[in-house]
C-alpha positions in Angstrom: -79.8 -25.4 13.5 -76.4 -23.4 14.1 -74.7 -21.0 11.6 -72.1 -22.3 9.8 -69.1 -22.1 10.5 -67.7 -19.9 7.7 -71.0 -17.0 9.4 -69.6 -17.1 13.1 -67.4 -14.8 14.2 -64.5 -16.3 16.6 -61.4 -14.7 18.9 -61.1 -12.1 20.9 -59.4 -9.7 18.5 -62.2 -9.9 16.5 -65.0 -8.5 19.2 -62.4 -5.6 20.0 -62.3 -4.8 16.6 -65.5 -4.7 16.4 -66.4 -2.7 20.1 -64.0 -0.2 18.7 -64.8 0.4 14.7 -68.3 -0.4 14.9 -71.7 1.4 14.0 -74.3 0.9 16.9 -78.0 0.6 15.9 -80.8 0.1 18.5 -83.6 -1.7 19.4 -86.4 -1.2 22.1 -85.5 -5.8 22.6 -81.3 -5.9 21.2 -78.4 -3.4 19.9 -76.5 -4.1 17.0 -72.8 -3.7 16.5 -71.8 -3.5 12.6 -68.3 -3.5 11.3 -66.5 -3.6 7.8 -64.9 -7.3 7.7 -61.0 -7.1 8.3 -59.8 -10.8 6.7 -56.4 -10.4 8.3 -57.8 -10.7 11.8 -59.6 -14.0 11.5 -56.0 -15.3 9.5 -55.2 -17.2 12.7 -58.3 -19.1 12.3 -57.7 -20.1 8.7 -60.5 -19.3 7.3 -60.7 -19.0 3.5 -62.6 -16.6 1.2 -64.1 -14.5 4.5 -63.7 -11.0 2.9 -67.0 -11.2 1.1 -69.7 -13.2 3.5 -71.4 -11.4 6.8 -70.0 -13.2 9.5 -72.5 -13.2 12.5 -72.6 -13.5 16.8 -75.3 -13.4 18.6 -74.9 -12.5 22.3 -77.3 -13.2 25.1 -76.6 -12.4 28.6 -77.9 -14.1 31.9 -79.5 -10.9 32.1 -81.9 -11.7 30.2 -82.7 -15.3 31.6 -81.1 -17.4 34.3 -82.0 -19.9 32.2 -79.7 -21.9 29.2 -82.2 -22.8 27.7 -84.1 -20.0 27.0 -80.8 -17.9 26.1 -79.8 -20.8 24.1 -83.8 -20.7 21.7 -83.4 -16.8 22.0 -79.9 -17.3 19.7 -81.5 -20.5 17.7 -84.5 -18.6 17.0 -82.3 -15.8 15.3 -79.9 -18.3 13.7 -82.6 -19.6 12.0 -83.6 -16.8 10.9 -80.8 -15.4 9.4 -80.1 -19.2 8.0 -83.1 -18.8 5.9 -83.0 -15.0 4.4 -79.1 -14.8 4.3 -77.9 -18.0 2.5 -81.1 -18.5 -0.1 -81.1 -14.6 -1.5 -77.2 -14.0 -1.0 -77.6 -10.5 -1.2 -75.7 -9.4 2.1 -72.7 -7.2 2.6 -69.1 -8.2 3.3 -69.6 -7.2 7.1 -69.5 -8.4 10.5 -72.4 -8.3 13.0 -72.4 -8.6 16.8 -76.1 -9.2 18.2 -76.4 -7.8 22.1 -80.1 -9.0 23.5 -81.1 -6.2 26.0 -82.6 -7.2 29.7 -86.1 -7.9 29.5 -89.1 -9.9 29.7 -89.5 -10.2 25.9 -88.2 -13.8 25.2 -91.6 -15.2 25.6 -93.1 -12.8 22.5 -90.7 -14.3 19.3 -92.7 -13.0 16.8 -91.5 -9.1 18.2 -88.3 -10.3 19.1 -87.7 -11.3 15.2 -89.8 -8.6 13.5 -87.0 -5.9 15.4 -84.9 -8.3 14.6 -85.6 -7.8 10.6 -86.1 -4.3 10.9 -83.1 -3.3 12.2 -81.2 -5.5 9.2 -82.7 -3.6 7.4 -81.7 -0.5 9.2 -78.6 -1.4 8.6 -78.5 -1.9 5.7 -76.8 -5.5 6.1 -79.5 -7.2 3.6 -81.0 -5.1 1.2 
């Protein structure tokens, strides 16, 4: 299952905004990019109402496997995740997240992948 469309972030003026005004958090398996939302950006994309959700990418690089597949049940894994703690409790902040996977030979451990995963939410205070 995919995030919805009104949680994805989309356009490149939106990842330089948020390269440039972000605060990074890391991981020993990912890095995390956080930035206060700016509505006017995503204007071009008409998007309604996206001042007060988290709006969410999740990057993963060849680096970390050759292999689509793998990259692509690394981000659905994640998705999910966030699927089932963000939209039920509603009790995230009005900011935007950019998800970088680091290079390693992790993907075939989920259970650590998500529970750094959590912790660094948490870290970041994007969920309370």
């Amino acid at each position: 299952m995919a995030l919805p469309k009104n949680m994805r972030l989309k356009g490149h003026r939106t990842f330089n905004y948020i390269h440039k005004n972000s605060i990074k958090y890391h991981g020993k398996f990912m890095t995390f990019k956080v930035a206060k939302s700016n509505p006017e950006i995503l204007d071009s994309h008409k998007f309604k109402n996206s001042s007060n959700t988290l709006k969410v990418s999740i990057a993963v690089s060849k680096k970390v496997s050759k292999k689509a597949v793998v990259r692509n049940e690394l981000r659905r894994v994640l998705q999910e995740w966030l699927i089932k703690n963000i939209q039920t409790i509603n009790n995230h902040k009005p900011h935007w997240l950019l998800v970088n996977l680091k290079i390693g030979d992790f993907y075939n451990d989920k259970n650590k992948l998500l529970e750094e995963f959590q912790t660094l939410m948490f870290k970041s205070r994007l969920i309370k």
